[in-house]
C-alpha positions in Angstrom: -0.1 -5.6 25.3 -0.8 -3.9 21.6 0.2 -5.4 18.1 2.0 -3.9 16.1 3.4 -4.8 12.5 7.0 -6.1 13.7 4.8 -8.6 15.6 2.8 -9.5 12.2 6.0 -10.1 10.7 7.3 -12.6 13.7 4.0 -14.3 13.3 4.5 -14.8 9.5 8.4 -16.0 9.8 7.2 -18.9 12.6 4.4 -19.7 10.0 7.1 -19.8 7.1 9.2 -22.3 9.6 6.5 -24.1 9.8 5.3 -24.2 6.3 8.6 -24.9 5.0 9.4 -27.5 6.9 5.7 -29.6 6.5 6.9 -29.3 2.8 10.4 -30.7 3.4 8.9 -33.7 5.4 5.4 -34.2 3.2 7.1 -34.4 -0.4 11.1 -33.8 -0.1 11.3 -30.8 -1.8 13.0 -27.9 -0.5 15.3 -27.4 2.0 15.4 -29.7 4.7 13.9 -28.8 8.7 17.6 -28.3 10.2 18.5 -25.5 7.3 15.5 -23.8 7.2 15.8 -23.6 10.7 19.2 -22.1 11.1 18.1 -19.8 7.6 15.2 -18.2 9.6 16.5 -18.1 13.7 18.6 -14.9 13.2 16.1 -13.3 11.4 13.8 -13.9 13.6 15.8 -13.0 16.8 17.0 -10.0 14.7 13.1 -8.6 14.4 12.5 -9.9 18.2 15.1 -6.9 18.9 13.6 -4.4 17.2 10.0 -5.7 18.5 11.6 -5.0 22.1 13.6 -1.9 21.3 11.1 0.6 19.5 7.8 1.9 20.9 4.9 1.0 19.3 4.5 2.8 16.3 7.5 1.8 14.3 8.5 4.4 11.8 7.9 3.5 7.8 11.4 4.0 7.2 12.2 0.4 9.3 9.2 -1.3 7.4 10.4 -0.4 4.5 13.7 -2.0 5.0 12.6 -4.9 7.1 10.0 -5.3 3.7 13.4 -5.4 1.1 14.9 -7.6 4.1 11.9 -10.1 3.7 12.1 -10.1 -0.3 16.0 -10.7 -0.3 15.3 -13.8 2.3 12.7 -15.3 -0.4 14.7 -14.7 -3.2 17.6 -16.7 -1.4 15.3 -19.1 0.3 13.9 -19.6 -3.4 17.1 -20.1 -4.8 18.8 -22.6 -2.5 15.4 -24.5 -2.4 15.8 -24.8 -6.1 19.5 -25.5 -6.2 18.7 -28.5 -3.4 16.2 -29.8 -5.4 18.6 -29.6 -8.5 21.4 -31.4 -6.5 19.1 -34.4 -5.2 17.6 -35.0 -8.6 21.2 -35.8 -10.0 22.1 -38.0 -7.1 
């Protein structure tokens, strides 16, 4: 079986998961297990796909957009991380 980048980038999303959610549980900031959880499986399952549809050499076009794809996710990953934070400080 060869590596390719798509399976770099399934690597780094179960990494996030698991970052993310060792955050949540160490010092309660962030978004808790359950959302980042549901935020990340159809992503995930979305590049599983194209790991399973395309040959090995996956054209620079599709890194391109799966590279935007990951920046949008952090930017609203970022944002509704903050905006949790926000809410539980006022509570």
């Amino acid at each position: 079986m060869h590596l390719n980048y798509v399976d770099f980038i399934l690597v780094f999303i179960f990494s996030e998961w698991v970052f993310l959610c060792w955050r949540h549980s160490v010092k309660g900031v962030g978004l808790n297990c359950q959302d980042v959880t549901w935020g990340l499986l159809p992503g995930f399952f979305l590049i599983l796909g194209i790991r399973f549809a395309v040959p090995l050499e996956v054209p620079v076009e599709v890194l391109l957009c799966l590279a935007l794809s990951g920046i949008a996710h952090s930017v609203d990953f970022y944002r509704r991380s903050t905006s949790s934070t926000e809410i539980t400080k006022v509570t």
